[in-house]
N, C-alpha and C positions, 0 to 999 in steps of 0.2 A: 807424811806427805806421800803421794800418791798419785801414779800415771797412767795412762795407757802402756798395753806390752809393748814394750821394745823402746820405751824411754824411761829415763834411769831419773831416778827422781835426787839424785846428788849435785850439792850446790847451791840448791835454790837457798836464800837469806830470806830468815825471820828475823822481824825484828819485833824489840819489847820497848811499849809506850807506856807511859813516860821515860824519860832517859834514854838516853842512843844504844844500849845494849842491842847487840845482835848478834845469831847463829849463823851456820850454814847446815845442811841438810845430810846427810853421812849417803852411802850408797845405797839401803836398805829405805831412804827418810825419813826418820826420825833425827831428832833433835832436841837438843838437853840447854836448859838457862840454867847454872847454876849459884848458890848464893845471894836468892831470891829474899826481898823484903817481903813482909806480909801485906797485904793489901789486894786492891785491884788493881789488873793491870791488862792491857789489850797487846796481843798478839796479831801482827800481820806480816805476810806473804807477802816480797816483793816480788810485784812480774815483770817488773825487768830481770829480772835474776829466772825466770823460767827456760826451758830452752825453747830452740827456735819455732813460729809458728803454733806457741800453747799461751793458754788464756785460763784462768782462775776456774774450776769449775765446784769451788766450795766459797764460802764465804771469803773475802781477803783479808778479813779480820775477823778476831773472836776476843771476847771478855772473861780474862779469867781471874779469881779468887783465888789469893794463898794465906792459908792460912796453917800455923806451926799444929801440927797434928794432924792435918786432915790430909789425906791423900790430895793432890789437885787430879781431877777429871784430866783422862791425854786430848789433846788436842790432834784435830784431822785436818792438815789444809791436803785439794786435790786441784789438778788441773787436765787438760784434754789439749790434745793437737789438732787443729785445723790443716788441712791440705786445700793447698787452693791447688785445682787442676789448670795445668796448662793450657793454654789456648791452641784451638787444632787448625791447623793451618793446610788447606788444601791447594792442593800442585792442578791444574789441568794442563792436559798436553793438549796440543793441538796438533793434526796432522798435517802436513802439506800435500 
């Protein structure tokens, strides 16, 4: 997992479909499922779990093959923060 600087990519939950198994994210993000059947299985990124004002900026799921022997490929989820700018609000004086 994977942020812009100055957001910490810790916490965010994956989770593994079929079955309700799910992670969270260490402070580094990565993230380990251990005790895997073989098979396919889909990983996704909940963003609700992202922090404030970020939004998926890699797939929110991915397909992954396990299979006994074969390394499984690491999985990348990333996301980006949005900043809404405030609205500017002008003062006029008036003179008397």
């Amino acid at each position: 997992m994977t942020g812009p600087q100055g957001s910490p990519p810790e916490g965010v939950v994956i989770r593994m479909l079929p079955g309700g198994r799910y992670t969270t994210t260490g402070a580094d993000g990565s993230f380990t499922f251990y005790n895997v059947r073989e098979g396919d299985l889909t990983l996704s990124m909940d963003a609700r779990s992202l922090p404030g004002n970020a939004t998926p900026a890699s797939p929110a799921a991915v397909t992954v093959t396990v299979r006994d022997g074969i390394p499984t490929p690491p999985v990348e989820f990333s996301f980006t923060i949005h900043s809404t700018p405030k609205p500017i609000r002008k003062v006029l004086e008036i003179a008397r």
